[in-house]
C-alpha positions as CSV (number, residue, x, y, z in Angstrom):
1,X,26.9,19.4,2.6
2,X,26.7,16.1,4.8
3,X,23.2,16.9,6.0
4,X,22.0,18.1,3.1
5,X,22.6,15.2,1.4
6,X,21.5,13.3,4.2
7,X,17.4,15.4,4.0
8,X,17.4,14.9,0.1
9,X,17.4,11.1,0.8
10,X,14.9,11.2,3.4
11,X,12.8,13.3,1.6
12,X,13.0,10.6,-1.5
13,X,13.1,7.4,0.4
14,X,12.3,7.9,3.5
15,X,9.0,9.0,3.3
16,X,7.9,5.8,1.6
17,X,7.3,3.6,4.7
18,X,3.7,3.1,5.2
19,X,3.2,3.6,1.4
20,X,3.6,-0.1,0.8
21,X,0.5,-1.7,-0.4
22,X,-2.7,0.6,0.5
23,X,-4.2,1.3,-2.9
24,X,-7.0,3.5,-1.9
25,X,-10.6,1.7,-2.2
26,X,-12.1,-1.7,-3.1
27,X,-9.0,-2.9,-4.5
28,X,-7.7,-5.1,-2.1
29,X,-3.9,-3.8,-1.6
30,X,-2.9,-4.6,2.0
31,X,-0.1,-3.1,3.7
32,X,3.5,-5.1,3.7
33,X,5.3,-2.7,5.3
34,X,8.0,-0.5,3.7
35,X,10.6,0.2,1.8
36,X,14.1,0.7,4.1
37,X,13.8,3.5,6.3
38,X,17.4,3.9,7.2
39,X,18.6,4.9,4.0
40,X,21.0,7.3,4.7
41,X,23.4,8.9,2.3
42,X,27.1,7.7,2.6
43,X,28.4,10.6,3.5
44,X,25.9,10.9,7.1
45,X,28.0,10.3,9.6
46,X,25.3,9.4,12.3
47,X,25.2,6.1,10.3
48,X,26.7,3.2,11.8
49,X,26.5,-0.6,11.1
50,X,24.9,-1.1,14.6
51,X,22.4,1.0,14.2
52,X,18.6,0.4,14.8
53,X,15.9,2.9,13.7
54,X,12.2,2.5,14.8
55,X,10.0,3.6,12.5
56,X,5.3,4.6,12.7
57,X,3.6,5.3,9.8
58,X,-0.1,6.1,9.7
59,X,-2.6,5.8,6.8
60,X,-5.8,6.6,5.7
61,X,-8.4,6.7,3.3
62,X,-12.0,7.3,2.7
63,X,-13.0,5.0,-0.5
64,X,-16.8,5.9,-2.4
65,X,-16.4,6.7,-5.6
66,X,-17.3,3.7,-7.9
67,X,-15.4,2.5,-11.2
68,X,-16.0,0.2,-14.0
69,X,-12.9,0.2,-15.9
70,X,-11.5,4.4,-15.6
71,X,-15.4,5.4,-16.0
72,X,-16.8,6.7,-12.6
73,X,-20.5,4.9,-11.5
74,X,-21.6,8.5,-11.0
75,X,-25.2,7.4,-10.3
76,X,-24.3,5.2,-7.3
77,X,-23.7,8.7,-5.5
78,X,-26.8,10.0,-6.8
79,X,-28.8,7.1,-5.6
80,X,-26.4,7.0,-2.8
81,X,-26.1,3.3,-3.2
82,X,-21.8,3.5,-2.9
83,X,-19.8,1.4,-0.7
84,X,-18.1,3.8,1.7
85,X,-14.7,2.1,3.2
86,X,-12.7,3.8,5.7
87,X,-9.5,2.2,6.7
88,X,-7.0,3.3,8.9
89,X,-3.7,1.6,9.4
90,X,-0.6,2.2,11.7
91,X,2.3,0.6,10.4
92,X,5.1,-0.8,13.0
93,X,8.5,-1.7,12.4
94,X,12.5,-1.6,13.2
95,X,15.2,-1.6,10.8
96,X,18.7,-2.2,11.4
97,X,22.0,-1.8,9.4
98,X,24.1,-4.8,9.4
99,X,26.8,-3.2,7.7
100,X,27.5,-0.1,6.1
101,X,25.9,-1.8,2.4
102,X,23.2,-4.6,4.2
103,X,19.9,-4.0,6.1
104,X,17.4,-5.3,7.6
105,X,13.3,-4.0,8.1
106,X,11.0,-6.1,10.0
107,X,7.8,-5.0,10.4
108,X,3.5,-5.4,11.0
109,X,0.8,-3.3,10.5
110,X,-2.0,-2.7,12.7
111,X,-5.6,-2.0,10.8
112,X,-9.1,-1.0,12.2
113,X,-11.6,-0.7,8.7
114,X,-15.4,-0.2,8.8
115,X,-17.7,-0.7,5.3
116,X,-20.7,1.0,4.9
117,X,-23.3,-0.7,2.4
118,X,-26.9,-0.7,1.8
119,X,-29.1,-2.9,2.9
120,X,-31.2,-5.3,-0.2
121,X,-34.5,-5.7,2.0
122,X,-37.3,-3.4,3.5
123,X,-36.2,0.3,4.2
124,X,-32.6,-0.4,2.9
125,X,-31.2,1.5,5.0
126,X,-27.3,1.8,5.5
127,X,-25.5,-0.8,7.8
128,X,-21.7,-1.2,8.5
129,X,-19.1,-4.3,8.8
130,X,-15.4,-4.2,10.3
131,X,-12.6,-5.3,11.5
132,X,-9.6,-4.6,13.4
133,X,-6.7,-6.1,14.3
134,X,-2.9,-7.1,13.3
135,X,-1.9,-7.5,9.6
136,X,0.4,-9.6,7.6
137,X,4.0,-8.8,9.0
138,X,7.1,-8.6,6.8
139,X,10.6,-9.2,6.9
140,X,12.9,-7.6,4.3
141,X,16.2,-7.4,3.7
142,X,18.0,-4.7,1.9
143,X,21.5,-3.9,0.3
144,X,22.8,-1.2,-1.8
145,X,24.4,-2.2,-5.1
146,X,26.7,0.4,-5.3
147,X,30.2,1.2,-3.4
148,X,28.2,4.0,-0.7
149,X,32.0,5.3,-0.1
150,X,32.7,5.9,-3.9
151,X,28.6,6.7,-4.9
152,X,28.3,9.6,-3.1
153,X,25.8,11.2,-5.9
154,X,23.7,8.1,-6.8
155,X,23.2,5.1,-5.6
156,X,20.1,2.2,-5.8
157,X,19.1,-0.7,-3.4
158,X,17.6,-4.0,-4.1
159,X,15.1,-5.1,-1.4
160,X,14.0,-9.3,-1.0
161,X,11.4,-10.2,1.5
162,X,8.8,-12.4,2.6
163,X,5.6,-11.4,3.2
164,X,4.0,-13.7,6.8
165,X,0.5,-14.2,6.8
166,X,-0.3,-12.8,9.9
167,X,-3.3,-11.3,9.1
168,X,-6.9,-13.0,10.0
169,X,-8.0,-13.4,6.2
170,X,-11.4,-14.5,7.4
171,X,-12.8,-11.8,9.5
172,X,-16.3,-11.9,10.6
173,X,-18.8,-9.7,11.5
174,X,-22.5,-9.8,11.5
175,X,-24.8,-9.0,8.0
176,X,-28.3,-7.9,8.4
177,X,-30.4,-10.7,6.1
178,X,-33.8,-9.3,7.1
179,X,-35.5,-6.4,9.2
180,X,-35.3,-8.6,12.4
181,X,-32.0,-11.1,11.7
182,X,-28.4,-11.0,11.5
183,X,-26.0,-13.9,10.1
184,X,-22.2,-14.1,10.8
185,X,-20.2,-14.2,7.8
186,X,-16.8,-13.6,6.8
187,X,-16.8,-9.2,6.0
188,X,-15.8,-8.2,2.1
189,X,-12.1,-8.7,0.9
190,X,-11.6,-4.9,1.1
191,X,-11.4,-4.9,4.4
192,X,-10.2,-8.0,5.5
193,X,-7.2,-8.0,7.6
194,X,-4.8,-10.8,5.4
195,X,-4.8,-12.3,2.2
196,X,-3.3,-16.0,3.6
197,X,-0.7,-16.0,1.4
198,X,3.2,-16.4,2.0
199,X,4.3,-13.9,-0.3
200,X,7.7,-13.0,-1.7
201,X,8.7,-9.0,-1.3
202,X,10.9,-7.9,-4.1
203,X,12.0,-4.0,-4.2
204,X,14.0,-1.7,-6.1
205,X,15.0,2.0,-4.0
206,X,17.1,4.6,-5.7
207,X,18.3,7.8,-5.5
208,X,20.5,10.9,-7.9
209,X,21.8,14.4,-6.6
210,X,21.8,16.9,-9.4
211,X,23.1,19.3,-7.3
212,X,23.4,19.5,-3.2
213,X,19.3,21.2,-3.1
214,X,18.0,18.9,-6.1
215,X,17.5,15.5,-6.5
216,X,15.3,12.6,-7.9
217,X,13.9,9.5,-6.3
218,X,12.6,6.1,-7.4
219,X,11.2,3.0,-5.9
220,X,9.5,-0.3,-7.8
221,X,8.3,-3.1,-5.4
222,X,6.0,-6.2,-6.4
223,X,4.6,-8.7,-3.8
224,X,4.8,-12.2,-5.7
225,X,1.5,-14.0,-4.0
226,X,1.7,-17.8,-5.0
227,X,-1.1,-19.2,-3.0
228,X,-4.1,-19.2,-5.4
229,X,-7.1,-18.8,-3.3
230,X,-8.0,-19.0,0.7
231,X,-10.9,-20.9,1.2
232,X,-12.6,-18.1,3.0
233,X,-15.8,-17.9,1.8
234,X,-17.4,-14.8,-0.3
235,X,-21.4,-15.1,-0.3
236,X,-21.5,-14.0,-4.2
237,X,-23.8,-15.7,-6.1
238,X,-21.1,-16.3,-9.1
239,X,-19.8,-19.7,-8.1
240,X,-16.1,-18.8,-9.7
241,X,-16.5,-16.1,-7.4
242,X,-17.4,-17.9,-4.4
243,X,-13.9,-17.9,-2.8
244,X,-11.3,-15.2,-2.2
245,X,-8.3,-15.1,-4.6
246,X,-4.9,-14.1,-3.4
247,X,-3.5,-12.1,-5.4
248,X,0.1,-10.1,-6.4
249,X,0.7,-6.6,-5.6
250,X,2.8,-3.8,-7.3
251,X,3.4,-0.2,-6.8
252,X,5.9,2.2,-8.5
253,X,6.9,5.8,-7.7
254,X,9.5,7.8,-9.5
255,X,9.3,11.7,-8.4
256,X,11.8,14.7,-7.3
257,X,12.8,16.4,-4.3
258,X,14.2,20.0,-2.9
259,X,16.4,20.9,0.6
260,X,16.3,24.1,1.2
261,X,19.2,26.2,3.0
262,X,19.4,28.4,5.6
263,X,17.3,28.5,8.5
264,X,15.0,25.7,6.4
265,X,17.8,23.6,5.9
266,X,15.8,20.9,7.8
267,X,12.9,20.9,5.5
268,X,12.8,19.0,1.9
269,X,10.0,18.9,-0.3
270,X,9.1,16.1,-2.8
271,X,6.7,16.0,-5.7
272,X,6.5,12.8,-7.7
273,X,3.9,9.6,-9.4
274,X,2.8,6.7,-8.0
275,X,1.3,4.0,-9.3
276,X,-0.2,1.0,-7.3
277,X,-2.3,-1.9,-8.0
278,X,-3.7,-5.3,-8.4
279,X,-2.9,-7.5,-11.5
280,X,-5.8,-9.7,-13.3
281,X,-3.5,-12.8,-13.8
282,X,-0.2,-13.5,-10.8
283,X,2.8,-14.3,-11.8
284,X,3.5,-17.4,-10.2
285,X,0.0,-19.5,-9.4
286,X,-3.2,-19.2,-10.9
287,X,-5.6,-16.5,-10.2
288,X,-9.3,-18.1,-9.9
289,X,-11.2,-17.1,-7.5
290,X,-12.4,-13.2,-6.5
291,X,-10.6,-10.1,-6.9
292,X,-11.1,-6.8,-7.8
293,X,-8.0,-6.4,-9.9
294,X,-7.1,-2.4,-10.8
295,X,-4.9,0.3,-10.7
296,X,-4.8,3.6,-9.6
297,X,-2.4,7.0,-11.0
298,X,-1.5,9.0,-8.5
299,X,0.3,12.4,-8.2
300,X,2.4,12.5,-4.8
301,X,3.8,15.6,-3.2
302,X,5.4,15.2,0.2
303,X,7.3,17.3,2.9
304,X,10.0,16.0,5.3
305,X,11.7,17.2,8.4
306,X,15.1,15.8,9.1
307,X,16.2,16.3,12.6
308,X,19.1,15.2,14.5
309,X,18.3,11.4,14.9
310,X,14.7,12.0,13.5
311,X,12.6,12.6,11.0
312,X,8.9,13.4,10.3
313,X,6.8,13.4,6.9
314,X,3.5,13.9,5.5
315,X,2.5,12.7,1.7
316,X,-0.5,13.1,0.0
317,X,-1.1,11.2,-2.8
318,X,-4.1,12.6,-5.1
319,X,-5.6,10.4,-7.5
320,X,-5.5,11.0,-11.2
321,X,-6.3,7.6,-12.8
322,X,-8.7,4.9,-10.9
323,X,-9.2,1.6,-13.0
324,X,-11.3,-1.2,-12.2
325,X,-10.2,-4.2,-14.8
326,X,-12.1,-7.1,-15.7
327,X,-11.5,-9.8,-13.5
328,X,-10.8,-14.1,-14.1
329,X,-14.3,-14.7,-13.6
330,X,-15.9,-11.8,-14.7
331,X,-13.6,-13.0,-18.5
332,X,-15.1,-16.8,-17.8
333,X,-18.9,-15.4,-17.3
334,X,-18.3,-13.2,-20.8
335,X,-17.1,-16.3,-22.3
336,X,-20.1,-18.5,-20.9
337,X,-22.6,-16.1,-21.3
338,X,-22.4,-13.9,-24.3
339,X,-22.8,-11.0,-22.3
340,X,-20.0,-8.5,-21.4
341,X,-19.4,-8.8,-17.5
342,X,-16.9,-6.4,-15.5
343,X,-17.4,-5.2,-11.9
344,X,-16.9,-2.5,-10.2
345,X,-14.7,-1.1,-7.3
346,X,-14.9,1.7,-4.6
347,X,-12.2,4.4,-4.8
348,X,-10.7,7.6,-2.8
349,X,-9.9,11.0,-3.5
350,X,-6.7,10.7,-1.8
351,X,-5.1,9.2,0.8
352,X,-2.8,10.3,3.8
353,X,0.4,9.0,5.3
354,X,2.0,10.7,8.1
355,X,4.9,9.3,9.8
356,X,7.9,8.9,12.0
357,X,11.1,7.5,12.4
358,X,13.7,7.7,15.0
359,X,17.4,5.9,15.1
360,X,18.8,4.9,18.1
């Protein structure tokens, strides 16, 4: 019964480190880590109140479909004009239990992205940007709300972080700006490595057992962004859009899970939503400058593998919903203009986390 109690969590919880902040195009959701990896239920016995857990998490995604608002720029594939992003990210971290209620994650992510793009002169052919290199490290601390001796069926977490900017926010590359020249300039927001904000991590994790095999999971977490914009130059032509905005983050995933028995007591399954995204307006600050500010639905099913002082999981989350809202400026040209202005942003198809954790 101990163990599987111990693979329904996992499979719930677990299996959301590396999911943190990777919406999966244009819109500019960076990684800040995870929520707590060592979330063990109460009645695991391996869990101790000195014990450290080291945790990789690997992500990617292929963005190229284009979307104004939830209708998909279909003819930017036809004319094959789309913005293809591919960003890979390996997420680092190590938790550790303080006690048998209090936690601790800190964490960074590592990130090598490439954009592809046409050219606006001569032959336009195709030409790529990118970057690599360390993102903006976290440090979150965690505890559950709930007696773990007494909730052995249920129990939820609050999670309250900062967010470091780490990150170079103003990663160059060279642009092509004829057939014979390139220029160094600062590569597009997607795939910048930072945002340059100090940012305040808040979480919610939870957890209920309907019965030792079945079981539901939930996590909410919002990255609170203050800084308003971070001087790093855009090259638009829009002069509110001439500087990158910082901007708040959010994701939410509520889904079930399954441990089987047997000789597959190891293995859980989990099928669940997600929701992720970047909001037109922050909550604290203002929000001039340029975003692409969006949201994308999600269906999630994952498997996990518990072992003794290990685990392993791969999620898949397939999107349903991709949303590309009307931005601060793009609401201030309408308003100067007359005419109706929203841009448009790159999605995926899907996107891939595989990971592993290990306590020691």
């Amino acid at each position: 019964m101990k163990q599987i109690f111990s693979i329904l969590l996992s499979a719930g919880l677990i299996i959301i480190i590396s999911n943190k902040a990777a919406a999966q195009g244009c819109i500019a959701i960076r990684t800040t880590g995870g929520s707590l990896c060592t979330m063990q239920h109460p009645d695991d016995e391996k869990t101790t109140s000195d014990q450290w857990q080291l945790n990789l998490g690997y992500r990617y995604f292929n963005s190229f479909r284009h979307y104004i608002g939830t209708k998909e720029q279909k003819q930017r594939l036809e004319q094959h004009t789309q913005v293809i992003n591919n960003v890979s990210t390996l997420d680092l971290s190590i938790a550790r239990n303080i006690t048998h209620r209090l936690s601790f994650v800190i964490g960074f992510p590592i990130l090598a992205n490439s954009r592809s793009q046409r050219a606006n002169f001569g032959n336009k052919d195709r030409y790529e940007t990118h970057s690599f290199g360390i993102g903006d490290a976290h440090i979150t601390v965690y505890r559950w709300m709930l007696d773990p001796d007494k909730s052995h069926k249920g129990n939820f977490q609050i999670g309250l972080g900062i967010k470091l900017p780490t990150g170079d926010d103003k990663y160059q590359d060279y642009f092509p700006v004829n057939d014979s020249t390139k220029q160094l300039r600062t590569v597009d927001q997607s795939i910048q490595l930072g945002d340059g904000g100090t940012g305040i991590i808040t979480e919610v994790n939870g957890f209920y057992n309907f019965s030792p095999l079945f079981g539901m999971y939930g996590n909410v977490y919002y990255l609170f962004n203050p800084r308003e914009q971070n001087g790093v130059p855009t090259y638009r032509s829009n002069i509110n859009e001439a500087i990158m905005s910082v901007a708040d983050q959010y994701m939410a995933r509520l889904g079930f899970n399954y441990g089987f028995k047997g000789s597959l007591k190891k293995l859980s399954v989990a099928l669940g939503g997600r929701l992720e995204g970047i909001p037109v307006h922050d909550v604290i600050g203002g929000s001039e400058g340029f975003r692409r500010p969006g949201y994308i639905v999600s269906v999630e099913p994952g498997i996990n593998i518990s072992l003794k002082k290990s685990n392993i999981y791969l999620q898949v989350p397939v999107a349903l919903v991709r949303c590309r809202t009307q931005s601060v400026p793009d609401k201030e040209s309408t308003l100067q203009t007359g005419v109706y202005k929203q841009g448009d942003a790159a999605f995926a198809d899907y996107l891939i986390n595989v990971g592993y954790s290990i306590k020691f």
